[in-house]
HTML snippet that shows the backbone in 3Dmol.js (N, CA, C, O; Angstrom):
<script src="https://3Dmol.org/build/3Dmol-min.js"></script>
<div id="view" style="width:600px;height:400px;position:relative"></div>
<script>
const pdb = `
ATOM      1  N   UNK A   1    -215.188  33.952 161.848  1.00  0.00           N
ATOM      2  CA  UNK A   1    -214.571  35.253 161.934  1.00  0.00           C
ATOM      3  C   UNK A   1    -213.045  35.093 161.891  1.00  0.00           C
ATOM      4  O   UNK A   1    -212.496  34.390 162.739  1.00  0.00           O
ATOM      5  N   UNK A   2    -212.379  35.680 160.989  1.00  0.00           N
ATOM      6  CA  UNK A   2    -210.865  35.923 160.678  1.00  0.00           C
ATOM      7  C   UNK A   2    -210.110  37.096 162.137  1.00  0.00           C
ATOM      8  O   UNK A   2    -210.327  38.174 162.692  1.00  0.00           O
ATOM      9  N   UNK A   3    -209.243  36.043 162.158  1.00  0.00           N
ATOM     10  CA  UNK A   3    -208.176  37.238 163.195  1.00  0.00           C
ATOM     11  C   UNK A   3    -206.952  37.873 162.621  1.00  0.00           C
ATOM     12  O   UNK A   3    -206.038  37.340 161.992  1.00  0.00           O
ATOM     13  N   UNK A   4    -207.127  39.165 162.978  1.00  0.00           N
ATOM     14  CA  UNK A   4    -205.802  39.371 162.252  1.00  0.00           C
ATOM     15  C   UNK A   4    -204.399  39.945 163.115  1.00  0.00           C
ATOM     16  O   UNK A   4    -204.558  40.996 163.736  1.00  0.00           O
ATOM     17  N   UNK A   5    -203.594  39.553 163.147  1.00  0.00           N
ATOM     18  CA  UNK A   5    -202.830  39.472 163.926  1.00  0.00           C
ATOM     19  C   UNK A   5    -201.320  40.929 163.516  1.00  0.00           C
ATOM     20  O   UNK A   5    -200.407  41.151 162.721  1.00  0.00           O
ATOM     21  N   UNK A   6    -201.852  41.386 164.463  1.00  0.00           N
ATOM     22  CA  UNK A   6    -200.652  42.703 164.867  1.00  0.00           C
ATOM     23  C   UNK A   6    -199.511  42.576 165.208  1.00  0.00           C
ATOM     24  O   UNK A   6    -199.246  42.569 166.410  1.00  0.00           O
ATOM     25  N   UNK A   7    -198.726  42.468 164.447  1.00  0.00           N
ATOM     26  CA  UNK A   7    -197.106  42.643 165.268  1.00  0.00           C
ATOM     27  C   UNK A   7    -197.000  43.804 166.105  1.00  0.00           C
ATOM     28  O   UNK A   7    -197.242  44.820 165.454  1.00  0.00           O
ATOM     29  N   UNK A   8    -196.661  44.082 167.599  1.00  0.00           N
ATOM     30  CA  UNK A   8    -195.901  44.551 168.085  1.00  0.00           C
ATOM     31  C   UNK A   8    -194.291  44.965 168.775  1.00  0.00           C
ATOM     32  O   UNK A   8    -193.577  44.027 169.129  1.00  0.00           O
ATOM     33  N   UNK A   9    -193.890  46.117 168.903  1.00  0.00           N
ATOM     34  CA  UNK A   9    -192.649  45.880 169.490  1.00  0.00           C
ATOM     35  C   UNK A   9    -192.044  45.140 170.284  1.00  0.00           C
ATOM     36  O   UNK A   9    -192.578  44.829 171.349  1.00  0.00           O
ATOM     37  N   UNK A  10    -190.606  44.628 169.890  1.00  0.00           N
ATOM     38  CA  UNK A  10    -190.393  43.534 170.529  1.00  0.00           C
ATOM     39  C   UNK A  10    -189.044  44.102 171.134  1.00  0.00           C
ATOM     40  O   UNK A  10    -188.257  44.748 170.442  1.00  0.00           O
ATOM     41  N   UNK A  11    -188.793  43.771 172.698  1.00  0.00           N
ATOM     42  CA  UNK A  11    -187.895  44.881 173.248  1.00  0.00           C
ATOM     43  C   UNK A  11    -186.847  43.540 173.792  1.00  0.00           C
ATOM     44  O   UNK A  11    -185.778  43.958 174.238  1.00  0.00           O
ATOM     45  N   UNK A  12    -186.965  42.370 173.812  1.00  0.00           N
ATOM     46  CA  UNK A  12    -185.551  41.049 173.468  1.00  0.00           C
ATOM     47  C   UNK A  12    -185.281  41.216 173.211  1.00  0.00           C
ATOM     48  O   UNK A  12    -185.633  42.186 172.540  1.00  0.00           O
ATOM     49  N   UNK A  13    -183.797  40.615 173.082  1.00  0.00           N
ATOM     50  CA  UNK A  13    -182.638  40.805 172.076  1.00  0.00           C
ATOM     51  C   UNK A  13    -183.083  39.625 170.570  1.00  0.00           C
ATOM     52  O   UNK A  13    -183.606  38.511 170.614  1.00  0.00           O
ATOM     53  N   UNK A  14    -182.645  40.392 169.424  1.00  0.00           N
ATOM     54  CA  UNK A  14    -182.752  39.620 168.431  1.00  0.00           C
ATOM     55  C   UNK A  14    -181.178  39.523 167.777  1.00  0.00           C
ATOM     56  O   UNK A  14    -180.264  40.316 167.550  1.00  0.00           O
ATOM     57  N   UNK A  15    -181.434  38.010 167.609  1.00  0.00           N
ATOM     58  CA  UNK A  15    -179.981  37.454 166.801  1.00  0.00           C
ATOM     59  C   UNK A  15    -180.917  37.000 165.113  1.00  0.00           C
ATOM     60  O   UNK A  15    -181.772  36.220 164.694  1.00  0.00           O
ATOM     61  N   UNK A  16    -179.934  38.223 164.598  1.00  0.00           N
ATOM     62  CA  UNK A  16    -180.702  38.394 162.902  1.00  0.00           C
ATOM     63  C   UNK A  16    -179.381  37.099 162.341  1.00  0.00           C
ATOM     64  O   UNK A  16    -178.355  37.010 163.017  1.00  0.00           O
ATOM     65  N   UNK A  17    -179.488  36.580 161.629  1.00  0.00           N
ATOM     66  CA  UNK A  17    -178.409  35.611 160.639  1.00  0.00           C
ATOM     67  C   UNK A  17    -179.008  35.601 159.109  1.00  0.00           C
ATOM     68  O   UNK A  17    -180.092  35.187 158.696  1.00  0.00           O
ATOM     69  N   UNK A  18    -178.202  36.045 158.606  1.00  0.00           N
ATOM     70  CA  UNK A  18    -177.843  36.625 157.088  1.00  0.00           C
ATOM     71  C   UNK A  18    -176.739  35.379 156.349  1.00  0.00           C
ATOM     72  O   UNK A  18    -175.525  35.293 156.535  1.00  0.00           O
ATOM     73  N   UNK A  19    -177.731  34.369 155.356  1.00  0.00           N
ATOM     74  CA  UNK A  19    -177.093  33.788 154.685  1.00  0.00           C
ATOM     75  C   UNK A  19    -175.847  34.317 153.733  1.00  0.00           C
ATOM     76  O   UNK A  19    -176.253  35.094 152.869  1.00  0.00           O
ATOM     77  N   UNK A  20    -174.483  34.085 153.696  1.00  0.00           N
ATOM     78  CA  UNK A  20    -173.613  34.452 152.704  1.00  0.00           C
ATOM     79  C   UNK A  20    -173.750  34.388 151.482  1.00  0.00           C
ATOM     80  O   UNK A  20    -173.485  35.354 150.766  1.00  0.00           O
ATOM     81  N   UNK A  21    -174.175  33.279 151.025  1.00  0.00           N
ATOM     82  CA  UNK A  21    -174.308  33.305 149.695  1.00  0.00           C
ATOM     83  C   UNK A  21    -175.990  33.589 148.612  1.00  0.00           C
ATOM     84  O   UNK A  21    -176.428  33.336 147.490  1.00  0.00           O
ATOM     85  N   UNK A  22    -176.393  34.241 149.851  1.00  0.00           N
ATOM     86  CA  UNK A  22    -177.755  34.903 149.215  1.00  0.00           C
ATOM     87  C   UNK A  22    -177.811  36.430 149.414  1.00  0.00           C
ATOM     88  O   UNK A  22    -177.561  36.960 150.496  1.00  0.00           O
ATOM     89  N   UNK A  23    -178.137  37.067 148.360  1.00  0.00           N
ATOM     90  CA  UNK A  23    -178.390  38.444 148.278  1.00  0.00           C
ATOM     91  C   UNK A  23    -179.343  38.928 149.971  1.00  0.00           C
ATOM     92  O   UNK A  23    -180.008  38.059 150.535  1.00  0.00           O
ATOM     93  N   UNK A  24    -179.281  39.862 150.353  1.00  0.00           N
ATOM     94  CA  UNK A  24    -179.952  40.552 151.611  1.00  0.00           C
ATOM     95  C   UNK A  24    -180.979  41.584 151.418  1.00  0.00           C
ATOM     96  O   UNK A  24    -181.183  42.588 152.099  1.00  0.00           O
ATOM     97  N   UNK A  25    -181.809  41.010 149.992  1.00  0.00           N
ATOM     98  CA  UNK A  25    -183.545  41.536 150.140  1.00  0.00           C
ATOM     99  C   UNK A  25    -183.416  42.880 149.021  1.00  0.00           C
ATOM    100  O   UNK A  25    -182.762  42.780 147.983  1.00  0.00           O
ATOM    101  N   UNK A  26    -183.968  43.824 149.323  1.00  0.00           N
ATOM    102  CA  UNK A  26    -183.823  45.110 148.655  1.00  0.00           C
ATOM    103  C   UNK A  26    -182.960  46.147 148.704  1.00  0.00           C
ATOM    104  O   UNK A  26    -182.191  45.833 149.612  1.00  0.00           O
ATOM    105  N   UNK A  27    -182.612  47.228 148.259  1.00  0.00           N
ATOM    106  CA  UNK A  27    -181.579  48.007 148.684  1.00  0.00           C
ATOM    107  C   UNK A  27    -182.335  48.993 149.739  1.00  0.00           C
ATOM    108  O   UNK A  27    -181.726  49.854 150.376  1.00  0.00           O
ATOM    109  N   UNK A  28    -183.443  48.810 149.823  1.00  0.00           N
ATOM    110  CA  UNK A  28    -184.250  49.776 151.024  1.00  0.00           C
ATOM    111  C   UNK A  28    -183.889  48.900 151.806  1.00  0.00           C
ATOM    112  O   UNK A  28    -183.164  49.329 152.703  1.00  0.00           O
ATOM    113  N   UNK A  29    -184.100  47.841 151.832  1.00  0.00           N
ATOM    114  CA  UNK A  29    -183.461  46.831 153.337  1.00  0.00           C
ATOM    115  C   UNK A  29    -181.886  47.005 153.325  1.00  0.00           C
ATOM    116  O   UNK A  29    -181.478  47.434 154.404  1.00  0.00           O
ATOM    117  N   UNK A  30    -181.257  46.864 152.724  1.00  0.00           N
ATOM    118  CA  UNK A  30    -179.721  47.185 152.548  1.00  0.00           C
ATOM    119  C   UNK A  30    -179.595  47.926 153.333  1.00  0.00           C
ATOM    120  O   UNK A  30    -178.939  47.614 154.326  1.00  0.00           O
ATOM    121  N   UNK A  31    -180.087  49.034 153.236  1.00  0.00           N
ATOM    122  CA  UNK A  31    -179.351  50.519 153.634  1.00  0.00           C
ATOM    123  C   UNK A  31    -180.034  50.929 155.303  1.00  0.00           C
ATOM    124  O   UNK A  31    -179.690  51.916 155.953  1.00  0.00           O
ATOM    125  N   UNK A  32    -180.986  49.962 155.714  1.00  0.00           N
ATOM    126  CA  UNK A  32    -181.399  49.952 157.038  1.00  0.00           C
ATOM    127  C   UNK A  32    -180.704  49.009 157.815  1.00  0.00           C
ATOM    128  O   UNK A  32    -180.630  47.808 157.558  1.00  0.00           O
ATOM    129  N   UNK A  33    -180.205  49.579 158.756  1.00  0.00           N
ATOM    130  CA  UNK A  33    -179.276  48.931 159.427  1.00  0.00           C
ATOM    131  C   UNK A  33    -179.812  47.604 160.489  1.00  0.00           C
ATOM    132  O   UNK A  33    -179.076  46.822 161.091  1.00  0.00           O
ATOM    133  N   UNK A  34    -180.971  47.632 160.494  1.00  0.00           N
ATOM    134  CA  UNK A  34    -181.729  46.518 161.097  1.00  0.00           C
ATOM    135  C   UNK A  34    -182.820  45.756 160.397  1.00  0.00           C
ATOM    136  O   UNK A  34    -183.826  45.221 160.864  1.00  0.00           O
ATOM    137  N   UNK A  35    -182.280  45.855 158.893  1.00  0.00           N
ATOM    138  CA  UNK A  35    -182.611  44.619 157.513  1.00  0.00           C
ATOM    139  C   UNK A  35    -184.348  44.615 157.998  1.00  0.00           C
ATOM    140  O   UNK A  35    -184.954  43.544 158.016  1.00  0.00           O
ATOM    141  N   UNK A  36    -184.979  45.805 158.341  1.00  0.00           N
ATOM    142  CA  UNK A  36    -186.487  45.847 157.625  1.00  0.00           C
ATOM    143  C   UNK A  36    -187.536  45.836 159.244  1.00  0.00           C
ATOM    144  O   UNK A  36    -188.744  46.069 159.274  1.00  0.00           O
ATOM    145  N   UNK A  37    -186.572  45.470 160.578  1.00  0.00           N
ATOM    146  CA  UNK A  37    -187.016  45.093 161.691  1.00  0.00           C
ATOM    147  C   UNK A  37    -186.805  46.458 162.338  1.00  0.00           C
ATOM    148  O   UNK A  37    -186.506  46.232 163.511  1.00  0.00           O
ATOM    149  N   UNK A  38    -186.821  47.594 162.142  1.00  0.00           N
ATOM    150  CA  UNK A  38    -186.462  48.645 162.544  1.00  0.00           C
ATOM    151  C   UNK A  38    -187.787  48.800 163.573  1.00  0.00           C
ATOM    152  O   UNK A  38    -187.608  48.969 164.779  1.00  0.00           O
ATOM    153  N   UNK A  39    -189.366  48.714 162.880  1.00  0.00           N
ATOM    154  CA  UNK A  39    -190.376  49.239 163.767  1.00  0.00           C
ATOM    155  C   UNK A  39    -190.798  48.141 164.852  1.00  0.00           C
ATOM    156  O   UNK A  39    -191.697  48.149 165.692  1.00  0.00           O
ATOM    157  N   UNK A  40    -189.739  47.115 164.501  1.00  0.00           N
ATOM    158  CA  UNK A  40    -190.556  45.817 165.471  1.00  0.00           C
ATOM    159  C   UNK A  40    -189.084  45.675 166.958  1.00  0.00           C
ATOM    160  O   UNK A  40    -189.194  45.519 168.174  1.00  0.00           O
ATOM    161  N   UNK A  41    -187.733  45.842 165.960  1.00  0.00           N
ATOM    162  CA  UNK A  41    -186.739  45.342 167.004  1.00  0.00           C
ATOM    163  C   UNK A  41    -186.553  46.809 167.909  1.00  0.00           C
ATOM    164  O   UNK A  41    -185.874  47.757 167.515  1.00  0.00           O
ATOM    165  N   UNK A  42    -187.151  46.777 168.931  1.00  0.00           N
ATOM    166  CA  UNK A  42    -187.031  47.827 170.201  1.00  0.00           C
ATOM    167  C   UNK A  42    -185.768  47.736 171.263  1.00  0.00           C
ATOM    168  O   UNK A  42    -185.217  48.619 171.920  1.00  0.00           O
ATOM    169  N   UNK A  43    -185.463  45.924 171.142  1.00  0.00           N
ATOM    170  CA  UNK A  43    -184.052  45.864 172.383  1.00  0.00           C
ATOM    171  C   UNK A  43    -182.895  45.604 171.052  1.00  0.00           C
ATOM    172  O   UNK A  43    -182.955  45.784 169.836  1.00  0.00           O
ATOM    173  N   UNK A  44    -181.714  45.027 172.113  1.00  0.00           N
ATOM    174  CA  UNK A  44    -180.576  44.797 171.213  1.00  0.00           C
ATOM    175  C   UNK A  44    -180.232  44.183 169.943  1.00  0.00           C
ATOM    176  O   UNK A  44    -179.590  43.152 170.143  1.00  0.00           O
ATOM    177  N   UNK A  45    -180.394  44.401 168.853  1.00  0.00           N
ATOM    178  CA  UNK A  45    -180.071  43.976 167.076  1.00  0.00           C
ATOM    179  C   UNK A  45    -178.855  43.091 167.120  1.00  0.00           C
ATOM    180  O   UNK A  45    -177.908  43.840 167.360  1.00  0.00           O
ATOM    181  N   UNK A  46    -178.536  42.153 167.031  1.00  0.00           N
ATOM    182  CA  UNK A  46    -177.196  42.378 166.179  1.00  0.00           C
ATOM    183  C   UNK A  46    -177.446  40.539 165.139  1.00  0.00           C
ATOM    184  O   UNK A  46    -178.172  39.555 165.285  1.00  0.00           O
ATOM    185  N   UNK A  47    -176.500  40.910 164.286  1.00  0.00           N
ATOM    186  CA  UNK A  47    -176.399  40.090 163.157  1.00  0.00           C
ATOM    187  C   UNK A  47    -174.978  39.238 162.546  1.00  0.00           C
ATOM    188  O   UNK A  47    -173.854  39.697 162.746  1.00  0.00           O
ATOM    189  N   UNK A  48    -175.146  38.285 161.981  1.00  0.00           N
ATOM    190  CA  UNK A  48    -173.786  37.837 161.654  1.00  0.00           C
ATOM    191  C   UNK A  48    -174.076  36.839 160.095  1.00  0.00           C
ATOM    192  O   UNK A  48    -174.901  35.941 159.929  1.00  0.00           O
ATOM    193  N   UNK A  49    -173.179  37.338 159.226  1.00  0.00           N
ATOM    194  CA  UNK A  49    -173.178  36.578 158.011  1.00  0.00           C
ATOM    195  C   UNK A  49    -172.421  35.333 158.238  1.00  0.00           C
ATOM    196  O   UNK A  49    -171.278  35.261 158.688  1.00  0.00           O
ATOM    197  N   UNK A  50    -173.383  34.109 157.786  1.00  0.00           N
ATOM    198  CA  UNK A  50    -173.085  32.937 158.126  1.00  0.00           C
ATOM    199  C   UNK A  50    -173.097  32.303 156.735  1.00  0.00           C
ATOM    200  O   UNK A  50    -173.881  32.506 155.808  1.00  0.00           O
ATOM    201  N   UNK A  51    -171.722  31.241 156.833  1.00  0.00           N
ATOM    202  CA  UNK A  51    -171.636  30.449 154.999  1.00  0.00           C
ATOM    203  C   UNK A  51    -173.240  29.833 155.039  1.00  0.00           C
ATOM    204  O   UNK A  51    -174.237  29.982 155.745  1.00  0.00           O
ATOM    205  N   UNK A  52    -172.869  29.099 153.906  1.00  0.00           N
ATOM    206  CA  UNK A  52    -174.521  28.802 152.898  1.00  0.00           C
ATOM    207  C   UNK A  52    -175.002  29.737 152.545  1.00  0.00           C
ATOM    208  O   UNK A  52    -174.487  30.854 152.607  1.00  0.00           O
ATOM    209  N   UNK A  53    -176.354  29.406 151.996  1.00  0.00           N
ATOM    210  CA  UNK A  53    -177.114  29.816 151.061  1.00  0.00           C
ATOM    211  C   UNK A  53    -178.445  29.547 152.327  1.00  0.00           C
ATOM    212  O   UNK A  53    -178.288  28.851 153.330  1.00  0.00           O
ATOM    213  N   UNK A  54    -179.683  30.263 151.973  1.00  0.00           N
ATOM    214  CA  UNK A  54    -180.500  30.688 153.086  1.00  0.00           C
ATOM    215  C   UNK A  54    -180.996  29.244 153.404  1.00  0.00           C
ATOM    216  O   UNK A  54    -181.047  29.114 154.627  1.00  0.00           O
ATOM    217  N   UNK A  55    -181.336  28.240 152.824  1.00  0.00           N
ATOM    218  CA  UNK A  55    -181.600  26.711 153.404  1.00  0.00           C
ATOM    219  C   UNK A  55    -179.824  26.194 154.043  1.00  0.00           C
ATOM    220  O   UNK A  55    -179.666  25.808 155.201  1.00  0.00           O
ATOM    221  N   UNK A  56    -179.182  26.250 153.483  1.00  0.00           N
ATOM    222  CA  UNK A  56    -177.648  25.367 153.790  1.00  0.00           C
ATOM    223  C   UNK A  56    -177.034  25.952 154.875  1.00  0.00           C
ATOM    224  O   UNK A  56    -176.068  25.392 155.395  1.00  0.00           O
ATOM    225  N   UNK A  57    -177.498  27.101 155.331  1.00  0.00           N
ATOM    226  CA  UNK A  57    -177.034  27.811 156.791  1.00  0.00           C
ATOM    227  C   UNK A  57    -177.039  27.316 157.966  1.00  0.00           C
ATOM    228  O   UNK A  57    -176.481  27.532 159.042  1.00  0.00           O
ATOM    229  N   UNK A  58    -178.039  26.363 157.390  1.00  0.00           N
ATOM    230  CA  UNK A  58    -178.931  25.071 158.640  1.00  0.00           C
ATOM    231  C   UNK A  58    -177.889  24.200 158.915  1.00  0.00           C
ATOM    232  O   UNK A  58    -177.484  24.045 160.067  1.00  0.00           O
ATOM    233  N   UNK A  59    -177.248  23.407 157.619  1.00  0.00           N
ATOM    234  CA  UNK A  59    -176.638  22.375 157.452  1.00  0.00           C
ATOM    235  C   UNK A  59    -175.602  22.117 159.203  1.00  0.00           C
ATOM    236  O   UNK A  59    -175.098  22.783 160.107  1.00  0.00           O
ATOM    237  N   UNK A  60    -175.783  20.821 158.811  1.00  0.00           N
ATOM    238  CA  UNK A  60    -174.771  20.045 159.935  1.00  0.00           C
ATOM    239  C   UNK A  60    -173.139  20.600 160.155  1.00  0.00           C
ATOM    240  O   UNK A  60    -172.564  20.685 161.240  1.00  0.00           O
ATOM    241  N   UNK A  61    -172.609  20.928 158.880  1.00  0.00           N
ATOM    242  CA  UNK A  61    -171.503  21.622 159.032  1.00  0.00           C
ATOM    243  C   UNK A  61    -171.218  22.983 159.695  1.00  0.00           C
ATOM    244  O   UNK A  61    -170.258  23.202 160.434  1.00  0.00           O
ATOM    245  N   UNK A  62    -172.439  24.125 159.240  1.00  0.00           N
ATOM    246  CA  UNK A  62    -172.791  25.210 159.830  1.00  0.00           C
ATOM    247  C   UNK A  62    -173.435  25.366 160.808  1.00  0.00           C
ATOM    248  O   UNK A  62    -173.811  26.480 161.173  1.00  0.00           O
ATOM    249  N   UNK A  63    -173.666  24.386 161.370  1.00  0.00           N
ATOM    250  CA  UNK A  63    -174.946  24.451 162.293  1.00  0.00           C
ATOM    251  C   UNK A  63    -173.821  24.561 163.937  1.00  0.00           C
ATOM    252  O   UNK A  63    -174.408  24.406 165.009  1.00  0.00           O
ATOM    253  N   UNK A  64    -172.739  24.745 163.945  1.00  0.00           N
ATOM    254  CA  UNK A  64    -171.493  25.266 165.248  1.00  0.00           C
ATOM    255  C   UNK A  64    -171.563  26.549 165.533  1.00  0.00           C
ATOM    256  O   UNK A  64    -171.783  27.056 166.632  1.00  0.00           O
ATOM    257  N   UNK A  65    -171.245  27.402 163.860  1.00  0.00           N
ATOM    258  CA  UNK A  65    -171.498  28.575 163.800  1.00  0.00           C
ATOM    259  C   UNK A  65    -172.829  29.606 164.259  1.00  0.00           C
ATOM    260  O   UNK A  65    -173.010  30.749 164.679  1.00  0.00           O
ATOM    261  N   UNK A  66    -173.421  28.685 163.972  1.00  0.00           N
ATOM    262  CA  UNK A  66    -175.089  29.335 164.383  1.00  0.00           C
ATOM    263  C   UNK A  66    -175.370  29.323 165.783  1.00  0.00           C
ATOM    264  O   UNK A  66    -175.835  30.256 166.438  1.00  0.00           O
ATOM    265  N   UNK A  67    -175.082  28.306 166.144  1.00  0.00           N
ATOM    266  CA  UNK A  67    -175.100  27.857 167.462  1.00  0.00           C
ATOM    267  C   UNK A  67    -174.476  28.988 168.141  1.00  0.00           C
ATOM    268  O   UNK A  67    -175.034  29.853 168.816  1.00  0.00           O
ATOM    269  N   UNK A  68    -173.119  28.844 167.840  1.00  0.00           N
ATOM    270  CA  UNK A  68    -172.625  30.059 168.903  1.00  0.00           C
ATOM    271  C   UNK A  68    -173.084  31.737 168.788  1.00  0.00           C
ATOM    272  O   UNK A  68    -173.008  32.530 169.727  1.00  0.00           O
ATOM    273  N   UNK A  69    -173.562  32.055 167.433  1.00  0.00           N
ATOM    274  CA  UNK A  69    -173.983  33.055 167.181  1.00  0.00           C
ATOM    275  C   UNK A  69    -175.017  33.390 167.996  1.00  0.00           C
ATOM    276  O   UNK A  69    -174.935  34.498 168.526  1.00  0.00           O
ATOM    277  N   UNK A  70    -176.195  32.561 168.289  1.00  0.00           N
ATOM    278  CA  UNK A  70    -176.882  32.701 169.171  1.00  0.00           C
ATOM    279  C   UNK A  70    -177.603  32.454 169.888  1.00  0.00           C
ATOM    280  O   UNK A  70    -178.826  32.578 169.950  1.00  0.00           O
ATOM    281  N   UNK A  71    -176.196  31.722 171.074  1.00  0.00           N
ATOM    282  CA  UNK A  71    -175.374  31.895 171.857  1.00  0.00           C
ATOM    283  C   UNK A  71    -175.264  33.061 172.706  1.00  0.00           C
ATOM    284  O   UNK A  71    -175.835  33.512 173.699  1.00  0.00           O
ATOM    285  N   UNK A  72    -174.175  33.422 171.827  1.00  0.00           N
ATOM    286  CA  UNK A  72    -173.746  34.697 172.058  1.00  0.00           C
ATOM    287  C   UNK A  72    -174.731  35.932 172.469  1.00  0.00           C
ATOM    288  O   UNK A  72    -174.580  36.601 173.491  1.00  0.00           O
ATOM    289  N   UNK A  73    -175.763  36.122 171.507  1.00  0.00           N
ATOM    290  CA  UNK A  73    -176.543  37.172 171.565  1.00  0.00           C
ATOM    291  C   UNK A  73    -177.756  36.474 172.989  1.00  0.00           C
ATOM    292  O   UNK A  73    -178.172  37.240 173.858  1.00  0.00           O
ATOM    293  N   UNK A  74    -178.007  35.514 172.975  1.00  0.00           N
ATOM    294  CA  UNK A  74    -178.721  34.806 174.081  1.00  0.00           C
ATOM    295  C   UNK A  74    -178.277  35.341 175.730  1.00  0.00           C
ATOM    296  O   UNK A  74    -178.973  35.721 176.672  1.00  0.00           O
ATOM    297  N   UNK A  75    -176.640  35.150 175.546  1.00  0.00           N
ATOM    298  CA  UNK A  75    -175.925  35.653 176.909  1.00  0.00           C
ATOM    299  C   UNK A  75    -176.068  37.110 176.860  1.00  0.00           C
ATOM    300  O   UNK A  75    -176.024  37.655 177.963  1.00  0.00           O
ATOM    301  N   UNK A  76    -176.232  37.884 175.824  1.00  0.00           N
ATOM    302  CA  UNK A  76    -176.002  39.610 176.106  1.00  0.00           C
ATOM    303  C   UNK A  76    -174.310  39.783 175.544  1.00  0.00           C
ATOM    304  O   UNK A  76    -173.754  40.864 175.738  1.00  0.00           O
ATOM    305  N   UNK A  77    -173.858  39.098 175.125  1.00  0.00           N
ATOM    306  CA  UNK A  77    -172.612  39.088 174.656  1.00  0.00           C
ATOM    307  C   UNK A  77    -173.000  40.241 173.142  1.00  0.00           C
ATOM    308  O   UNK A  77    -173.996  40.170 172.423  1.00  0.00           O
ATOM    309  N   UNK A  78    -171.725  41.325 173.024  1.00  0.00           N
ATOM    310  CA  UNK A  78    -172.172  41.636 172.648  1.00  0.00           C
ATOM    311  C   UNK A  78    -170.552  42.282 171.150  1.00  0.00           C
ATOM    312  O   UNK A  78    -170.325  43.439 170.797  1.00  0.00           O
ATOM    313  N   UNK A  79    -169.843  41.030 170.702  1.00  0.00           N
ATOM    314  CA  UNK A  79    -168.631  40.965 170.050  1.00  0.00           C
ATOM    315  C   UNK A  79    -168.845  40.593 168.490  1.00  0.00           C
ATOM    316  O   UNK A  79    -167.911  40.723 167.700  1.00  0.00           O
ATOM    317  N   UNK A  80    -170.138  40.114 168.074  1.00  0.00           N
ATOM    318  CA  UNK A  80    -170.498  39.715 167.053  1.00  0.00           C
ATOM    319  C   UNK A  80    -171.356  40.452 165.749  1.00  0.00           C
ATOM    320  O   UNK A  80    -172.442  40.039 165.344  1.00  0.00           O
ATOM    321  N   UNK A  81    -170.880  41.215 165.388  1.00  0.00           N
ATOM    322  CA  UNK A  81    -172.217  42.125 164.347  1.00  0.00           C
ATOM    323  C   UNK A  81    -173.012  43.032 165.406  1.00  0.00           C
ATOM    324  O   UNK A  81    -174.186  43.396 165.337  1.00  0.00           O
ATOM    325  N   UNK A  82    -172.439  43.194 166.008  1.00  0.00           N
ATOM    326  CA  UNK A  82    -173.463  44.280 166.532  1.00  0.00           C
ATOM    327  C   UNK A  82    -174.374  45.729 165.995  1.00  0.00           C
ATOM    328  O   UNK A  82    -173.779  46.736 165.610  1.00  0.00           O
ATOM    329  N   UNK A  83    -175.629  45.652 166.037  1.00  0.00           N
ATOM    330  CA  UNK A  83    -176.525  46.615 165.198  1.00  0.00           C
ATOM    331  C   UNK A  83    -176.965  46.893 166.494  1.00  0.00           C
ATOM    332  O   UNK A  83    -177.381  45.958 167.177  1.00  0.00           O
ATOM    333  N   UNK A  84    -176.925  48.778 167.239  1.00  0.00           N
ATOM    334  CA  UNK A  84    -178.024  49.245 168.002  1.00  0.00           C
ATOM    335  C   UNK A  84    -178.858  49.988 167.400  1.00  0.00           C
ATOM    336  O   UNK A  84    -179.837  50.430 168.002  1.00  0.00           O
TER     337      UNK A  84
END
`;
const viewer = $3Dmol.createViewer("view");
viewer.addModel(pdb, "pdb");
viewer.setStyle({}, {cartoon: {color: "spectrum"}});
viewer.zoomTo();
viewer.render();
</script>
């Protein structure tokens, strides 16, 4: 027997990270201010465009930036891309 698994609302804070040098999905995601997570993200949104490309965002060089990004959203800090 197959399970199928339901996303529900998720009322944490989410730290979204948006590769720079990759396009950000559809223009229906574009124009939603919480990039497609609207029925799932219930607590605090926020987001930050980070260099690379959606694998190289990872990289050792970028990987300070990310870190503090979230970081940041981890503490409730709330100075970075903020989406409510």
């Amino acid at each position: 027997m197959l399970r199928t698994y339901v996303p529900r609302p998720f009322l944490g804070r989410i730290a979204n990270a948006l590769a720079a040098d990759h396009p950000s999905g559809s223009e229906r995601v574009l124009q939603d201010p919480r990039k497609g997570w609207r029925e799932l993200a219930r607590g605090p949104f926020q987001e930050r465009t980070l260099a690379g490309s959606h694998f190289s965002m990872f990289d050792e060089k970028n990987a300070p930036a990310l870190a503090d990004f979230i970081r940041s959203v981890a503490s409730g800090s709330r100075h970075c891309g903020t989406m409510s």
